[in-house]
C-alpha positions as CSV (number, residue, x, y, z in Angstrom):
1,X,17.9,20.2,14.0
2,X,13.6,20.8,14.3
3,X,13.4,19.7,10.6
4,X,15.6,15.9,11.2
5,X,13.7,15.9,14.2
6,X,10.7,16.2,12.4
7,X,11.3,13.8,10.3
8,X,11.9,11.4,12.5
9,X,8.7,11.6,14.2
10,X,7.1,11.1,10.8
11,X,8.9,8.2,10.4
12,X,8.1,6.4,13.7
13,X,4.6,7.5,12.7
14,X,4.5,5.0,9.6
15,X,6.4,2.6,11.3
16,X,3.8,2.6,14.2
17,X,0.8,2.3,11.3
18,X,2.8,-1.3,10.2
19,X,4.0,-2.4,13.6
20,X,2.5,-5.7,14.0
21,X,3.2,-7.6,17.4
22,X,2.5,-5.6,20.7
23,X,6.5,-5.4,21.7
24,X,7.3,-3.3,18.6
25,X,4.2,-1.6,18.7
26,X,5.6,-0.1,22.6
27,X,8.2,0.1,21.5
28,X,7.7,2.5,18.8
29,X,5.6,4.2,20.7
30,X,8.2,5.1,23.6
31,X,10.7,6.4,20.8
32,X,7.8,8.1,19.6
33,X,7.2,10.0,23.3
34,X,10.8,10.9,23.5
35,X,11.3,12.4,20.2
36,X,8.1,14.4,20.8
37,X,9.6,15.4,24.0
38,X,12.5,16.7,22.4
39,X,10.9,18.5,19.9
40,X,8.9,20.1,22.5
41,X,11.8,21.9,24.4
42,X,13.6,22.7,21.3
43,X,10.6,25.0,20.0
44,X,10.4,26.1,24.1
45,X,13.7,26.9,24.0
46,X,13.1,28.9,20.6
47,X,10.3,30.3,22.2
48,X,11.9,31.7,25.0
49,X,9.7,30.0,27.2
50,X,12.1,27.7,28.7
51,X,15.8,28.7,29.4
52,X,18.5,26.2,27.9
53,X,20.8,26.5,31.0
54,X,20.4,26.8,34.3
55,X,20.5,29.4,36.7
56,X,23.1,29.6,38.5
């Protein structure tokens, strides 16, 4: 899932160097800041630093 995910932040990458006109441009970038986000707690999660369910 890490690698796809991966990937797909690459791509929004690119397509954030080409974006043209300021709507696309934000909103790359917000598909950009979620798909970071994931990525984030998936290698937290991995990590052990963050707990994928919660307590009950």
């Amino acid at each position: 899932m890490t690698y796809e995910l991966e990937i797909q932040i690459e791509e929004l990458r690119a397509e954030l160097r080409n974006a043209v006109g300021g709507t696309e441009r934000r909103e790359i970038e917000a598909e950009l800041e979620c798909a970071l986000a994931e990525l984030a707690v998936i290698v937290a999660e991995q990590d052990g630093r963050l707990e994928a369910e919660p307590p009950f």
